[in-house]
TORLOFI-677248 format. One line per 3 residues: number of its first residue (from 1); their letters; for each residue x, y negated, z of N, C-alpha, C, O. Coordinates in Angstrom, 1 decimal. Layout:
BEGIN
NUM) a) X Y Z X Y Z X Y Z X Y Z | ...
This chain:
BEGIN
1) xxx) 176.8 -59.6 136.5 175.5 -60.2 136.4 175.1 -60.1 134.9 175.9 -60.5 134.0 | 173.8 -59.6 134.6 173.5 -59.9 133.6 172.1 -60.3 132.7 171.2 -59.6 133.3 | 171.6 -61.0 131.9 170.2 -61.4 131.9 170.2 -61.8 130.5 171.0 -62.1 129.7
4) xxx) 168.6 -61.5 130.6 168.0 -61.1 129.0 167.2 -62.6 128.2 166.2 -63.3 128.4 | 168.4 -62.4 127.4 168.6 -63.8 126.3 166.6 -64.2 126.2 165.7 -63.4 126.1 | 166.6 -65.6 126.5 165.1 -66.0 125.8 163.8 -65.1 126.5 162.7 -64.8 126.0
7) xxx) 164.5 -64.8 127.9 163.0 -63.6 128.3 161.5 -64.5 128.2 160.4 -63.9 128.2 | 161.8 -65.7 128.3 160.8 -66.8 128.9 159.6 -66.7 127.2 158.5 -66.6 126.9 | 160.9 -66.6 126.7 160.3 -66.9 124.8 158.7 -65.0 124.7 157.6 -64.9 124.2
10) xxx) 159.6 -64.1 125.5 159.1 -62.9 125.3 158.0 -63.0 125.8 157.0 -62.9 125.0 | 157.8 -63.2 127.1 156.4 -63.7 127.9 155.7 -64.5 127.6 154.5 -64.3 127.8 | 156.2 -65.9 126.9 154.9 -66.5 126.1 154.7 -66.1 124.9 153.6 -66.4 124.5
13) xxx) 155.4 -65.4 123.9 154.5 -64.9 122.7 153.9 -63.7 122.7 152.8 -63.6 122.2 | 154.5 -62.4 123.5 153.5 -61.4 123.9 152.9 -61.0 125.3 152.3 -59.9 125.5 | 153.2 -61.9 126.2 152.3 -61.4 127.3 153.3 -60.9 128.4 154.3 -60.3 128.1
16) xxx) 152.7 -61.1 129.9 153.7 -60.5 130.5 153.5 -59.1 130.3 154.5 -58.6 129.8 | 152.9 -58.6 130.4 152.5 -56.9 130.3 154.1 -56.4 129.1 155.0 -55.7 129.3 | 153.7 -57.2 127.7 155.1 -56.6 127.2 156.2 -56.8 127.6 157.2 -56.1 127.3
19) xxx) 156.3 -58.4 128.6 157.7 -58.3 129.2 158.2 -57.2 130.5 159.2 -56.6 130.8 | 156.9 -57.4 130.9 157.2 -55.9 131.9 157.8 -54.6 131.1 158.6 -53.9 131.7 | 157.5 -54.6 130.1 158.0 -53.4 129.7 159.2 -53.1 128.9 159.6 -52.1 128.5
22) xxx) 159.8 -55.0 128.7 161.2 -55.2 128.2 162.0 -54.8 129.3 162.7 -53.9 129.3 | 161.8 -56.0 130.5 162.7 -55.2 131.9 162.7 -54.0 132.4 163.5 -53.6 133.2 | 161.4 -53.0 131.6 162.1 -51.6 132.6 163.0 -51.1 131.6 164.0 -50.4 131.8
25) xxx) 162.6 -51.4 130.5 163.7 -50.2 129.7 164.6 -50.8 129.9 165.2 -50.5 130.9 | 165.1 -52.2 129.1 166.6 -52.8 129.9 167.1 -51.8 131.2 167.9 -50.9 131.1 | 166.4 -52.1 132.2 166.9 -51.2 132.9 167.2 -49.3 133.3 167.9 -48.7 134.2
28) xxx) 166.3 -49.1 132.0 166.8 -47.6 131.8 168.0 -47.3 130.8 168.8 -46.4 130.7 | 167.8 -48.4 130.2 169.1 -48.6 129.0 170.5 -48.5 129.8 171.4 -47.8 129.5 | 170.5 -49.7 130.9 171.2 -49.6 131.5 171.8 -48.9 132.3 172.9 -49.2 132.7
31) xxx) 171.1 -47.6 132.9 171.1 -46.9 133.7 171.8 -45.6 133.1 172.7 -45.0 133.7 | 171.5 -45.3 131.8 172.0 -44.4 131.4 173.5 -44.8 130.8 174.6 -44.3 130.6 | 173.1 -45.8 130.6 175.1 -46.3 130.6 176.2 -46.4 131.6 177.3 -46.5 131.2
34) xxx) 175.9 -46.3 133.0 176.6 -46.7 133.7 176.9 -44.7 134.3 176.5 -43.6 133.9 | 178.0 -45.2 135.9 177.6 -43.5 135.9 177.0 -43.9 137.0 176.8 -45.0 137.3 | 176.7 -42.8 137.6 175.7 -42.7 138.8 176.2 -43.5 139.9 175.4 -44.3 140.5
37) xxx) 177.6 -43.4 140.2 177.3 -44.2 141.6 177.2 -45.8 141.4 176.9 -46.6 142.3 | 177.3 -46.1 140.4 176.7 -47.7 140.3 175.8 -48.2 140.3 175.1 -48.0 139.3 | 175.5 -48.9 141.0 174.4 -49.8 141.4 173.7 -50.9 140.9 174.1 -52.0 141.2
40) xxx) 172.7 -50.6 140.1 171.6 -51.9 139.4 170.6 -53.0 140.3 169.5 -52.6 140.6 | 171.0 -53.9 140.4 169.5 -54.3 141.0 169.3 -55.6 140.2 169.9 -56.3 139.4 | 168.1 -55.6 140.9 167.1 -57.4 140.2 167.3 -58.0 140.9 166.9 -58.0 142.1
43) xxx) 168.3 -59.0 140.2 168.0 -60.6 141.6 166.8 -61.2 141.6 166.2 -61.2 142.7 | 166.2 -61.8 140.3 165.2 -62.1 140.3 164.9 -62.4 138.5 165.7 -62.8 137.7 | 163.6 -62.2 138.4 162.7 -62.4 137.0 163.8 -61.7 135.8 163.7 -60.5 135.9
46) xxx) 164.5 -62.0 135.1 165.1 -61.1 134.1 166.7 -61.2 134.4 167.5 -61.3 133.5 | 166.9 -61.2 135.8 168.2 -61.2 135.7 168.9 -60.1 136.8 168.2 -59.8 137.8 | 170.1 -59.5 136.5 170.1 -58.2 137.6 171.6 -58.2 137.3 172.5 -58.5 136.5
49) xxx) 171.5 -57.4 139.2 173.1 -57.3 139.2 173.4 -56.0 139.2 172.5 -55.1 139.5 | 174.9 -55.5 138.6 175.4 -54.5 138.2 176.8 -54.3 139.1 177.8 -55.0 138.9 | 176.7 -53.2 140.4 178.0 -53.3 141.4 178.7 -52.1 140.4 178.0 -51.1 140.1
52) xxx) 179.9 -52.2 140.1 180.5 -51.1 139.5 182.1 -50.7 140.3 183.2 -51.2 140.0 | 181.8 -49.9 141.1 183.2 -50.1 142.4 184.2 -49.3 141.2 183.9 -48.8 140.1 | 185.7 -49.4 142.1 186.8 -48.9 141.5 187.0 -49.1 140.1 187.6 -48.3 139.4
55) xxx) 186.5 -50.3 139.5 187.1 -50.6 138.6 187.6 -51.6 138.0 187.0 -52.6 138.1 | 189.0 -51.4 137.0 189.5 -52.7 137.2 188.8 -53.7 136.3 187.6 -53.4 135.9 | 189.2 -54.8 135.9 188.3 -55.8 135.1 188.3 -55.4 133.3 187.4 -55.6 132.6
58) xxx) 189.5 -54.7 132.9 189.3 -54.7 132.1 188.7 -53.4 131.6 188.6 -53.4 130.4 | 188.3 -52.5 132.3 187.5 -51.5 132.2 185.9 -52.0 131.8 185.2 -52.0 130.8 | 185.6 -52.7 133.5 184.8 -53.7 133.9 184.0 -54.3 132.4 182.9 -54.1 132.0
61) xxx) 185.4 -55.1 131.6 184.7 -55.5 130.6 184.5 -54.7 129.6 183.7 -55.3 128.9 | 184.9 -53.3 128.9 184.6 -52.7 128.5 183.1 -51.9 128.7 182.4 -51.4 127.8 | 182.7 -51.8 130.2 181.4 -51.2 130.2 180.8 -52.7 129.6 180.5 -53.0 128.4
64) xxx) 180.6 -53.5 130.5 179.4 -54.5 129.8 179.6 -54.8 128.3 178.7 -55.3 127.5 | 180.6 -54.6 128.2 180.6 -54.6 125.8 179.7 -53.1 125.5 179.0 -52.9 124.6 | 179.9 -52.2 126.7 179.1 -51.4 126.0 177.3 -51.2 126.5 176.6 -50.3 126.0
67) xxx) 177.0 -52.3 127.5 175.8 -52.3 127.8 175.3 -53.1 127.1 174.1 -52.9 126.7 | 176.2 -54.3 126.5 175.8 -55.6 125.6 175.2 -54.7 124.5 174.0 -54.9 124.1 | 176.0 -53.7 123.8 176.1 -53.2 122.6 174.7 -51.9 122.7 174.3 -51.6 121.6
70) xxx) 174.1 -51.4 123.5 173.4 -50.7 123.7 172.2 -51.5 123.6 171.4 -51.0 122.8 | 171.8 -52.5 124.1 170.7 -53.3 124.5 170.3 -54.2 123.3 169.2 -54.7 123.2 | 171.4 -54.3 122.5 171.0 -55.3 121.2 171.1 -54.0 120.0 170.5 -54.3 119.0
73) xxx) 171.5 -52.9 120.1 170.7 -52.0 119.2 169.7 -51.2 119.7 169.5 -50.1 119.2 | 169.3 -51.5 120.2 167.3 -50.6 120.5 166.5 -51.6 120.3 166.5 -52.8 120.8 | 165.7 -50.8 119.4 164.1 -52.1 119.3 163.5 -51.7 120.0 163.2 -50.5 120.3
76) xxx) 163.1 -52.6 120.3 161.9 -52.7 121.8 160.5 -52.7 121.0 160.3 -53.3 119.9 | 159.3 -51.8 121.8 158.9 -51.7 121.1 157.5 -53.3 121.3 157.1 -53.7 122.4 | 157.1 -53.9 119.9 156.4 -55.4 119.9 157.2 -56.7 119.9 156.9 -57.8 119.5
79) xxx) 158.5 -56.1 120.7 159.3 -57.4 120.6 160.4 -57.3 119.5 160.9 -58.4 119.2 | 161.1 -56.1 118.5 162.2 -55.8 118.4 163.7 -56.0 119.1 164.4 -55.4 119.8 | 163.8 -56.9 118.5 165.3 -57.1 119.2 165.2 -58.2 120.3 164.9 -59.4 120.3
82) xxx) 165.9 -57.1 121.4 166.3 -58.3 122.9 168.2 -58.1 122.9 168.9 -57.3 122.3 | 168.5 -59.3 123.7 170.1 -59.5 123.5 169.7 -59.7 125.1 168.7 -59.8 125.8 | 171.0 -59.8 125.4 171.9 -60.0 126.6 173.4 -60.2 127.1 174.4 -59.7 126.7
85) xxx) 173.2 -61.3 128.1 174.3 -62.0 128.6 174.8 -61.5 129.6 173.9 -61.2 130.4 | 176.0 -61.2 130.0 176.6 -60.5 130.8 178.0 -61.5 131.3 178.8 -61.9 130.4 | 178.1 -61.9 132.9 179.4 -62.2 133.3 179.7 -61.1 134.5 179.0 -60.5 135.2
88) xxx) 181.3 -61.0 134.2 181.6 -60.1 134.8 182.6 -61.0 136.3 183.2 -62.1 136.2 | 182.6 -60.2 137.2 184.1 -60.6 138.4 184.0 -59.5 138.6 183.3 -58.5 138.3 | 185.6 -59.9 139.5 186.1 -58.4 140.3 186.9 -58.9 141.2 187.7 -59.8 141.1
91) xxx) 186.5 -58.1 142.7 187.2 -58.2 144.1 188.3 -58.5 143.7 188.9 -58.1 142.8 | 188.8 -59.8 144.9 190.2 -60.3 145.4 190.4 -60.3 146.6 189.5 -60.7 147.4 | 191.5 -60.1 146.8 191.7 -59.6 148.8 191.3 -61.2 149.3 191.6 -62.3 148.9
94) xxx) 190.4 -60.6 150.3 190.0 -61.9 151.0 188.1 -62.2 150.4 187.4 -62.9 151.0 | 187.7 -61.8 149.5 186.4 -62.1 148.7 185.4 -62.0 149.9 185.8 -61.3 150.8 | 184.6 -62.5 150.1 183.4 -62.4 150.6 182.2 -61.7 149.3 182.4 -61.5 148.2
97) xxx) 180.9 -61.4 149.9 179.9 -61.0 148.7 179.8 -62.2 147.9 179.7 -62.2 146.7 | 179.7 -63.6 148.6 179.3 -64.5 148.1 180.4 -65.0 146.9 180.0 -65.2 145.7 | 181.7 -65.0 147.3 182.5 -65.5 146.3 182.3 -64.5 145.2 181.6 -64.9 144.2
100) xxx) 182.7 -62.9 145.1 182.3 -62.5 143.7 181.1 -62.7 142.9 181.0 -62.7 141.6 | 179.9 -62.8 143.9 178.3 -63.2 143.3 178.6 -64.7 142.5 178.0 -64.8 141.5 | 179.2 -65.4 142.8 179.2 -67.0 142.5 180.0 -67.0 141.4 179.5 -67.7 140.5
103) xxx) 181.4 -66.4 140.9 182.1 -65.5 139.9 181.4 -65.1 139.0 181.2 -65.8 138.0 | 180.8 -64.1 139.2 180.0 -63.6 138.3 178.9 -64.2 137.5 178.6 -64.0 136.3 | 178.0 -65.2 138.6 177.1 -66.0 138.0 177.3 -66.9 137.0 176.8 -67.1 135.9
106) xxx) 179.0 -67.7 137.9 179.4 -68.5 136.8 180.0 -68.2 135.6 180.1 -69.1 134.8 | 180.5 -67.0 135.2 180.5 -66.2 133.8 179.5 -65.8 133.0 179.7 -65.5 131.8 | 178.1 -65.7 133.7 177.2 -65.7 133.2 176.8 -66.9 132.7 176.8 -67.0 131.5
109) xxx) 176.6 -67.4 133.0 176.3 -68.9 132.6 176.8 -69.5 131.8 176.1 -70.0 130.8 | 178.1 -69.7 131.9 179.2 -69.5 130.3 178.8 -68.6 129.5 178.6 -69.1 128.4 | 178.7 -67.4 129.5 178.1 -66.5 128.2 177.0 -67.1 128.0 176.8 -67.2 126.8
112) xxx) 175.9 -67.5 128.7 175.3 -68.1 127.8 175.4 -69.8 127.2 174.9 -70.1 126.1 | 175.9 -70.5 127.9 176.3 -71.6 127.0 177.2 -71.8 126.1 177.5 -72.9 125.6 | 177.6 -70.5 125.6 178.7 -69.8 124.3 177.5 -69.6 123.6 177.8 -69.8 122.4
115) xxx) 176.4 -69.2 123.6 175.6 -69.1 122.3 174.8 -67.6 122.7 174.0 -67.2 121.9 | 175.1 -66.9 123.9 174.5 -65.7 124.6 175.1 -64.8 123.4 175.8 -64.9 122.4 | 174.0 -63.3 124.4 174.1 -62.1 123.6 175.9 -62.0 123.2 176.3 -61.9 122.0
118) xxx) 177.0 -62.1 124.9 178.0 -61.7 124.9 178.5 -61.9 126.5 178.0 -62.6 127.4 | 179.9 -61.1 126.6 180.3 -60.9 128.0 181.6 -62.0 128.3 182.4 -62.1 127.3 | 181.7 -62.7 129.1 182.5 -63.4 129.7 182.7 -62.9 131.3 181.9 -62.6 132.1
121) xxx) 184.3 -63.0 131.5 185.3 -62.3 132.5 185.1 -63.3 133.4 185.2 -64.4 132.7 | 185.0 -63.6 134.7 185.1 -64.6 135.5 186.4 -64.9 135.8 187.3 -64.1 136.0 | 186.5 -66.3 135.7 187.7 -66.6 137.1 188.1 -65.9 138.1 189.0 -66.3 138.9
């Protein structure tokens, strides 16, 4: 799971139109980081999920340090700098979609109550 630090702050000082155009790059940012068969989507408003099969967590956490690290060096352009929060889980025999989703959220959540603009490993 991952989602972009203060998007709320982006939308009221320049407009949705430039936040629109924070979420697509994020998302092309993102896209070119990952490999192809992984899966991006938008849960909702600035937050999106990232399925990255066959891999283990500590890989896991090495892509999102390097999605973290991608997204906080590109200036955007009117906003400069956007940051992002990322929690990561990973399947355990027995998982439902819902228990890794709820994992993940709640690592998200902790990265950002750590001060954001970093990755935390789920439970």
């Amino acid at each position: 799971m991952l989602d972009i630090d203060n998007f709320k702050q982006i939308n009221d000082s320049h407009g949705h139109q430039v936040g629109d155009g924070v979420l697509r790059k994020v998302c092309e940012l993102v896209a070119s980081s990952v490999r192809s068969s992984d899966l991006l989507f938008r849960v909702g408003g600035e937050e999106f999920c990232l399925v990255a099969m066959a891999m283990d967590v500590e890989r896991a956490r090495m892509l999102a340090e390097k999605i973290r690290q991608v997204i906080e060096s590109h200036r955007f352009a009117q906003v400069g700098q956007v940051t992002i929060s990322i929690g990561i889980a990973h399947f355990r025999e027995g998982d439902t979609l819902h228990d890794i989703y709820a994992r993940a959220d709640a690592a998200l959540y902790e990265a950002k109550r750590r001060g954001r603009n970093r990755v935390v490993a789920g439970e």
